[in-house]
C-alpha positions as a printed NumPy array, in Angstrom:
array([[ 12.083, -19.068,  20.775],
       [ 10.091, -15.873,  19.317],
       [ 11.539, -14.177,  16.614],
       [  9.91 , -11.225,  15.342],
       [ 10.305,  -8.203,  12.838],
       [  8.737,  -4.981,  13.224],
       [  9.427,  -1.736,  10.627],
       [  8.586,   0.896,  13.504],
       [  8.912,   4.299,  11.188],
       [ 10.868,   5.928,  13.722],
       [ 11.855,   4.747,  16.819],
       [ 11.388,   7.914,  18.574],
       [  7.61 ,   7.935,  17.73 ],
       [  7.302,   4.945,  18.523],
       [  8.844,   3.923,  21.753],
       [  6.224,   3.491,  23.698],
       [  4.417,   1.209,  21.187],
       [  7.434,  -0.649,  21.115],
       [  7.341,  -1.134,  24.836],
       [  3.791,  -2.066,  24.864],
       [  4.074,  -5.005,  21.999],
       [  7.525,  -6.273,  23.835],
       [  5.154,  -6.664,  27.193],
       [  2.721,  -8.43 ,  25.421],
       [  3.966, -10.367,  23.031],
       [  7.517, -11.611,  24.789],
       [  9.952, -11.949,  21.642],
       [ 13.079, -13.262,  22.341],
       [ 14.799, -11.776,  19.104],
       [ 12.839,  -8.245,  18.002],
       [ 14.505,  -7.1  ,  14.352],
       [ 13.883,  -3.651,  14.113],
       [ 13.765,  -1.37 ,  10.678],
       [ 13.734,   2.29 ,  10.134],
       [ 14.37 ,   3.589,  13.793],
       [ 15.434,   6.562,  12.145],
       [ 18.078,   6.858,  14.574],
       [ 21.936,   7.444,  14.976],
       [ 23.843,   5.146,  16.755],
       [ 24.369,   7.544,  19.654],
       [ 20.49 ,   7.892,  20.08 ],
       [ 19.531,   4.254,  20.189],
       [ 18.376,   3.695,  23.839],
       [ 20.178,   0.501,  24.748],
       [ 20.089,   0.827,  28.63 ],
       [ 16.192,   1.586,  27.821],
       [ 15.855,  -2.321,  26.598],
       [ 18.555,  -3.533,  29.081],
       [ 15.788,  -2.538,  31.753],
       [ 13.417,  -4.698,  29.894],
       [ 16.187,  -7.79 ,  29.76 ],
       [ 17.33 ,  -7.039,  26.139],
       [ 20.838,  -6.799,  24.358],
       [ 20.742,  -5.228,  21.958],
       [ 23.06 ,  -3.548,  18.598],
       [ 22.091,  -1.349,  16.227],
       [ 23.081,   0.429,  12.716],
       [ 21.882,   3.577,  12.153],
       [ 22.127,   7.463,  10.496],
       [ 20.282,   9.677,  12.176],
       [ 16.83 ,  10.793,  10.001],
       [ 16.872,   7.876,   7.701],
       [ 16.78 ,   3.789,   7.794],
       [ 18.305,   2.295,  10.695],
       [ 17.911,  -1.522,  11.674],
       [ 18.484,  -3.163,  15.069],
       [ 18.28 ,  -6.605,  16.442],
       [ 17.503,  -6.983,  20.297],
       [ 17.691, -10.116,  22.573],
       [ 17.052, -12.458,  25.199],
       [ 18.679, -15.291,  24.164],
       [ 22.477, -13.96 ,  23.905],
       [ 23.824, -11.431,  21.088],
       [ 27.215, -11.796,  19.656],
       [ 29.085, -11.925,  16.22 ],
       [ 27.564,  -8.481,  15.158],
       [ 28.04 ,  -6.837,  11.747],
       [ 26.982,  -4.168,  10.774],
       [ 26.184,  -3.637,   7.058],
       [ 27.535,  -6.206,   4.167],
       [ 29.962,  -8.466,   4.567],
       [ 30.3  ,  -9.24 ,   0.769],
       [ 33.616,  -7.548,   0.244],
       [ 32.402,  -4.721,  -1.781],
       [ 32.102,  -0.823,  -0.785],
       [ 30.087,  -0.375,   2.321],
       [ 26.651,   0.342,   1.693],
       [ 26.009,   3.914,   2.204],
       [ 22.479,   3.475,   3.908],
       [ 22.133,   1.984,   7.289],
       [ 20.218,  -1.149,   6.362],
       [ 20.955,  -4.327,   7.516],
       [ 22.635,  -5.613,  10.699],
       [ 23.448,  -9.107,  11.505],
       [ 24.063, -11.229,  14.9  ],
       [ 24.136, -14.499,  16.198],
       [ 21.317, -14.838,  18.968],
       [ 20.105, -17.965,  20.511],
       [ 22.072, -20.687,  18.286],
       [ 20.152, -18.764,  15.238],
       [ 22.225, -16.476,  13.126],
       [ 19.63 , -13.711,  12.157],
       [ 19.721, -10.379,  10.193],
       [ 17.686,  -7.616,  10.007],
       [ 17.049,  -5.866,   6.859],
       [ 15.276,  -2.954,   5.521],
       [ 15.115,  -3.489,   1.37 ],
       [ 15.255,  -0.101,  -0.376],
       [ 11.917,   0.94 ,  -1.229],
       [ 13.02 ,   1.642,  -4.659],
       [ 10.472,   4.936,  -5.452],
       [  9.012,   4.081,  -8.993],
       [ 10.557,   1.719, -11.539],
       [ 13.641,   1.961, -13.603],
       [ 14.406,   5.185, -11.004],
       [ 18.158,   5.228,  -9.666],
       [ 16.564,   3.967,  -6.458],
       [ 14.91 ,   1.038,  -7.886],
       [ 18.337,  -0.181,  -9.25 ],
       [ 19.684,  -0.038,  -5.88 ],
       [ 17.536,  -2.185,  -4.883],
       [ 17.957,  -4.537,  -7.504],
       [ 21.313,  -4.556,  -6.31 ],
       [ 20.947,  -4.772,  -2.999],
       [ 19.282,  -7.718,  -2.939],
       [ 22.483,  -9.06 ,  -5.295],
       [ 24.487,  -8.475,  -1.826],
       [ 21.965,  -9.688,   0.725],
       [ 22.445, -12.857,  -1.048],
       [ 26.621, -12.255,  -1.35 ],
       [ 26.534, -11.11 ,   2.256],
       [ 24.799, -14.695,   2.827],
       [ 27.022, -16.369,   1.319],
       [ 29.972, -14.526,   2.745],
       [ 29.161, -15.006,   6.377],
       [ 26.523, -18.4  ,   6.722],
       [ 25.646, -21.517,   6.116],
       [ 22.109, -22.673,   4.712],
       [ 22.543, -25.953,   6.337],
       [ 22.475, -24.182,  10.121],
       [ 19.497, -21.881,  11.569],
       [ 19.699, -18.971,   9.336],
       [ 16.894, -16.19 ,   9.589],
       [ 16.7  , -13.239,   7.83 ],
       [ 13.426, -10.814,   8.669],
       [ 12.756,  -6.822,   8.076],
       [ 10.828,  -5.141,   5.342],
       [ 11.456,  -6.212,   1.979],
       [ 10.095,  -3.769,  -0.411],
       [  8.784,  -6.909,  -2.187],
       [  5.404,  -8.372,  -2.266],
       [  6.54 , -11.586,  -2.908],
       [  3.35 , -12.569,  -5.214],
       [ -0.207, -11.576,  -5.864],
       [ -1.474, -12.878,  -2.959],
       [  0.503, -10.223,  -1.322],
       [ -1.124,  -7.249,  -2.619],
       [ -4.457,  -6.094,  -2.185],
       [ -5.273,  -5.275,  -5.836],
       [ -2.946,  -7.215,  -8.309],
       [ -5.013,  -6.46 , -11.275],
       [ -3.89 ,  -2.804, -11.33 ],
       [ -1.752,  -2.337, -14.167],
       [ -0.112,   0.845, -13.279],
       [  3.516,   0.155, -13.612],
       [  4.751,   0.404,  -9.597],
       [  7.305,  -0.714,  -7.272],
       [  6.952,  -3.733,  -5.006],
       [  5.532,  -5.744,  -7.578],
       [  7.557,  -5.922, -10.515],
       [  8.634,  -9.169, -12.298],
       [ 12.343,  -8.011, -11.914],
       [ 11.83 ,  -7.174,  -7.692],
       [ 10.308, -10.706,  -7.599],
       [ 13.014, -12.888,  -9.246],
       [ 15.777, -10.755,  -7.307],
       [ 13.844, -11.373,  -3.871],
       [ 13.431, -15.397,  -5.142],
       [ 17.288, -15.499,  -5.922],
       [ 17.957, -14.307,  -2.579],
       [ 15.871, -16.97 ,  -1.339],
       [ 17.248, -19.772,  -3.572],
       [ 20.468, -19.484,  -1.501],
       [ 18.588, -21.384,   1.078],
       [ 15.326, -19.362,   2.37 ],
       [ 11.935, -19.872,   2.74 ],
       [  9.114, -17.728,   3.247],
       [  8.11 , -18.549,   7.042],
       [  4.879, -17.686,   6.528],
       [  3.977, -19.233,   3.532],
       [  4.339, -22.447,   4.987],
       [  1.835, -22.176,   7.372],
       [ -0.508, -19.818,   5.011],
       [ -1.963, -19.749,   1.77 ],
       [ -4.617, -16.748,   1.517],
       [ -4.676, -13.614,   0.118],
       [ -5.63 , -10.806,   1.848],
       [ -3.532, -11.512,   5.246],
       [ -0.818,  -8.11 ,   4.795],
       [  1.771,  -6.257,   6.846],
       [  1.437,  -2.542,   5.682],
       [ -1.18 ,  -0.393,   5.071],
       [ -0.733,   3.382,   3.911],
       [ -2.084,   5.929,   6.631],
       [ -4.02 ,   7.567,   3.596],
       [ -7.707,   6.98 ,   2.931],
       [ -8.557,   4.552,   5.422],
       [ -6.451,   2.264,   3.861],
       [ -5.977,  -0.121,   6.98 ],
       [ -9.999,  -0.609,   7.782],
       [-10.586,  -1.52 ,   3.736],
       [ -7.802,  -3.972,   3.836],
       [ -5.733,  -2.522,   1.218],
       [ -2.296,  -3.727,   2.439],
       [  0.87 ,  -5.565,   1.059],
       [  2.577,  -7.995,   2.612],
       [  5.84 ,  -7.191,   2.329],
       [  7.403,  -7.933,   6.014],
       [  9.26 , -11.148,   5.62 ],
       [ 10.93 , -14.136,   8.039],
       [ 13.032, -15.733,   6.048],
       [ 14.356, -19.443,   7.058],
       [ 16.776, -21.955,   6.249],
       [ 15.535, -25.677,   6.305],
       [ 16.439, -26.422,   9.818],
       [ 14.387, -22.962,  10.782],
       [ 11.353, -23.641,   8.86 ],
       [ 10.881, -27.155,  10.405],
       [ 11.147, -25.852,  14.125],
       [  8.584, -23.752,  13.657],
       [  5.383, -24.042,  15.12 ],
       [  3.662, -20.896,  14.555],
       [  3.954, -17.717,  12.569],
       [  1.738, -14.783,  12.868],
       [  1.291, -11.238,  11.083],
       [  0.088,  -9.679,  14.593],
       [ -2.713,  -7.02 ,  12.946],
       [ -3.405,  -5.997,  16.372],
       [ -0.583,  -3.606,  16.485],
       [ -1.515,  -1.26 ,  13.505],
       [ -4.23 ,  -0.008,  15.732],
       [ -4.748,   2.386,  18.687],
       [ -2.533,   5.372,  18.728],
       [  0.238,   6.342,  17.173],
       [  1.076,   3.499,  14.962],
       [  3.723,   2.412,  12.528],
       [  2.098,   1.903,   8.836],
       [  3.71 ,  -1.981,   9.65 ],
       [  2.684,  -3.842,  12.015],
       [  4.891,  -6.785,  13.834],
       [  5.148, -10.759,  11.829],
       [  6.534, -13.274,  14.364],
       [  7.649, -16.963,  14.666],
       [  7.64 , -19.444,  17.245],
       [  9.965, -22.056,  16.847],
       [ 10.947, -25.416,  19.008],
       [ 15.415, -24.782,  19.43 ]])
């Protein structure tokens, strides 16, 4: 089974990318972020065509996350499950696909430290891990993907000298992301990697792609029984190229279920 996660910055814009990567690269689970859609808009007969189910959570301009599949789709949920007020952004939908109960989530981006925003954040990771605990169990195939917000250490950003005080990188981001994680994840692809310099988004300003100045910051995120069926994970560069693209580009997983 493929599992991938792709932040597309608008699915509209995007489409035909989209198309173009699903012919390619064959996922059997896609987890979408930021289609910038509505409900109403998503194009679900578009991916039937292509074989996929599919169920998404949107808003219209902003956010937006969707999960499509090959493999079966059921148990969908949109938002938190952690008993608390619904979240008011569209950011994180959750399904069962494939025997692998998987969630796509797009981590506020929190806009500069100590803003409102950046406490959100904070917080939302607080119920990503309450919304785990509410509707799984670490002990099954658990996999959570989408863009975190988070570079999860230095090797994940391209200049971690740089004192300026910034999102993404803060000591406080870091240990929220790693409680999240001590619930039962693990970083797919640092099992299989341990460079620096392999990222996941690269601004669209000053060339930032062709000098490599990235983050990593596009996560799969495994339980146990997930990280030891899998074979092969790759942060597919390719697809930040050619026309059109999304400042992300796609990280995938194969794995033997």
């Amino acid at each position: 089974m493929r599992i991938a996660t792709w932040n597309v910055n608008s699915l509209n814009a995007r489409l035909e990318r989209v198309d173009e990567w699903l012919d390619y690269a064959e996922p059997d689970v896609l987890l979408l972020q930021e289609t910038k859609m509505a409900d109403g808009q998503f194009p679900h007969l578009h991916f039937d065509a292509q074989g996929y189910e599919s169920a998404h959570h949107g808003q219209g301009r902003w956010n937006g996350v969707a999960i499509l599949s090959k493999v079966g789709l059921s148990d969908v949920v949109a938002g938190f499950a952690d008993g608390r007020e619904p979240d008011p952004d569209a950011r994180i939908v959750s399904a069962r696909c494939g025997g692998v109960a998987v969630s796509s989530a797009y981590v506020p981006n929190g806009r500069e430290v100590d803003h409102e925003h950046y406490h959100y954040k904070l917080d939302w990771l607080g119920r990503l891990r309450a919304h785990l605990e509410a509707t799984c169990d670490p002990a099954e195939p658990v996999l959570v993907g989408g863009d975190f917000n988070v570079c999860p250490d230095d090797r994940d950003v391209w200049d971690p000298q740089n004192t300026e005080p910034r999102t993404h990188v803060t000591q406080r981001e870091r240990d929220a992301l790693a409680d999240v994680c001590e619930w039962g994840l693990r970083d797919i692809f640092r099992e299989h990697y341990d460079d620096d310099g392999m990222y996941s988004w690269w601004d669209y300003r000053d060339g930032a792609f062709y000098k490599r100045h990235g983050l990593r910051i596009d996560l799969l995120l495994g339980t146990e029984s997930v990280v030891a069926a899998t074979q092969f994970c790759l942060i597919d560069r390719n697809a930040r190229k050619g026309n059109k693209p999304s400042d992300h580009t796609p990280v995938f997983a194969d794995l033997a279920l």
